[in-house]
N, C-alpha and C positions, 0 to 999 in steps of 0.2 A: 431290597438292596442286595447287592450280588454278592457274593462272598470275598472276593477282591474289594472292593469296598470298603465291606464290613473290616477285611483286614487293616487296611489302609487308613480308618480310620479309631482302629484301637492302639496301630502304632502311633499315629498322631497324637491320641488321647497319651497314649505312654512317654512319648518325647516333649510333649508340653509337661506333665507331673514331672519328670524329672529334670528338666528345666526349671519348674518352679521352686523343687528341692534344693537344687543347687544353688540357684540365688540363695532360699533358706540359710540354708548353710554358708556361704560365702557370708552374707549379712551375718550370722552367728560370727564366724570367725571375725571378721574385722571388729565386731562388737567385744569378743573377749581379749583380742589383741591392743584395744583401744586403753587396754586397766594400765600398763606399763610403756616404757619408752622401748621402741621398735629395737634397740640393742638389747635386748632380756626377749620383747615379744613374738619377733621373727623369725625367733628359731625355734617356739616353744609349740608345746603339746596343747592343741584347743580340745576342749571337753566341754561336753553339751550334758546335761542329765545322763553324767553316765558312759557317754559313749564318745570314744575319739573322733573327731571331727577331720582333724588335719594333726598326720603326725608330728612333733618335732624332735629335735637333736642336741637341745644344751639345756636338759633336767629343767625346765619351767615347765610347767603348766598354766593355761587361761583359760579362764571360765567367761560368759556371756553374763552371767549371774550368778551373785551368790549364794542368796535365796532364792528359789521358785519363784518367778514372777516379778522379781525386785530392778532386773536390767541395771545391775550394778556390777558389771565388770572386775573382773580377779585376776591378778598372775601369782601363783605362789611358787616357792621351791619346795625341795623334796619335805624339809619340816614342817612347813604350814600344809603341806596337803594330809602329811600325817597327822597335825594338831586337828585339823579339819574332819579325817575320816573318823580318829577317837570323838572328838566332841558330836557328829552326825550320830554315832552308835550308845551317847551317852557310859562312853568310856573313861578309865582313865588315862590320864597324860601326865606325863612329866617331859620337861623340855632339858636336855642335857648340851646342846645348843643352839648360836642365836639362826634365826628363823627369818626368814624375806618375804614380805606378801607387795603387792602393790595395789592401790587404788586410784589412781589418778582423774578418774569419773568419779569419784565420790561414792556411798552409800546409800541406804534409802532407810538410814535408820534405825537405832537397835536399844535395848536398855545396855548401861553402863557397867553391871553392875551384875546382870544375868544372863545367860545366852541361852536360857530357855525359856524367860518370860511371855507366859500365853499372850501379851497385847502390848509387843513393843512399845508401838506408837501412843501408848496409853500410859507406859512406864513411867513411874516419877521423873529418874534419871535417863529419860530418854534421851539420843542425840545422833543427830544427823551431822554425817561429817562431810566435812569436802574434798578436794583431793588429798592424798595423803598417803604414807605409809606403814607397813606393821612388823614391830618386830616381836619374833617370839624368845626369850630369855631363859637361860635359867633363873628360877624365883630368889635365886639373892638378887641378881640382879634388878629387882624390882624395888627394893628396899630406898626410899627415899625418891622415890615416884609418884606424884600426886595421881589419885582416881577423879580425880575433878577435873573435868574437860572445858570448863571456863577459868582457870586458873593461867591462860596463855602457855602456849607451847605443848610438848609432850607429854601425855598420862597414861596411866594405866588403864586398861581396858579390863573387866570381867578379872579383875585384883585377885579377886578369894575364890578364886576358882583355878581347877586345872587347865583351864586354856588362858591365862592370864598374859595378856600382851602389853608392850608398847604402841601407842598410836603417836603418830608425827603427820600431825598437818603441816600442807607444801601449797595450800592456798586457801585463798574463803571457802566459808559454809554457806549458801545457799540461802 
């Protein structure tokens, strides 16, 4: 094979991989744009494991997923990403305001109750939610909030813990 060739077809090989990337990626972003309605999500910062995807300009962030693996879609603002980075580093948090996450793809499931449970899906209080969203409070605010997620309507999420949220389902579970 000639050397022009050889050339020719490493650039090829290189413009197909990064065609395939870019799909990637695009598919990543609409995925994490898909957690919120496109007035929060179209402006917002996509984040992939880590690394910015697509910058944006009105303080959101979307994720593809929330978990490794899970393809559950996230929009947070600036406090849920901070509740998020404390609770990944098994930090503490206090929430001194309220907090916006969105979930409108639903979950893949989590315990109630613990957000470091070795086997979610094996959790007493397991529960898979549907679309919905989360506020984070401060803890008086939680006072007279049920932790029971069959109880209809709004509960608290991960109660006795420093990342203790409100969850508001906005349609069926699954």
């Amino acid at each position: 094979m000639s050397i022009s060739s050889k050339l020719f077809l490493t650039c090829a090989l290189s413009l197909s991989t990064s065609l395939v990337m870019a799909d990637n990626h695009q598919a990543l972003i609409d995925q994490a744009r898909s957690a919120a309605p496109s007035m929060v999500s179209a402006q917002a910062t996509v984040m992939y494991q880590g690394k910015v995807l697509a910058e944006g300009t009105n303080g959101w962030v979307c994720m593809p997923e929330t978990l490794p693996g899970d393809n559950s879609p996230i929009c947070n603002d600036s406090t849920w990403m901070t509740m998020l980075q404390a609770m990944g580093s098994k930090a503490p948090y206090e929430a001194t305001k309220i907090g916006i996450s969105y979930m409108l793809k639903g979950d893949g499931g989590v315990s109630n109750s613990d957000p470091y449970h070795a086997d979610h899906m094996n959790a007493d209080d397991y529960i898979k939610e549907g679309p919905h969203l989360m506020l984070i409070v401060p803890r008086a605010m939680l006072e007279g909030i049920t932790d029971d997620p069959h109880a209809g309507g709004p509960y608290a999420m991960w109660k006795d813990t420093p990342y203790a949220h409100i969850m508001i389902p906005v349609g069926e579970r699954d």
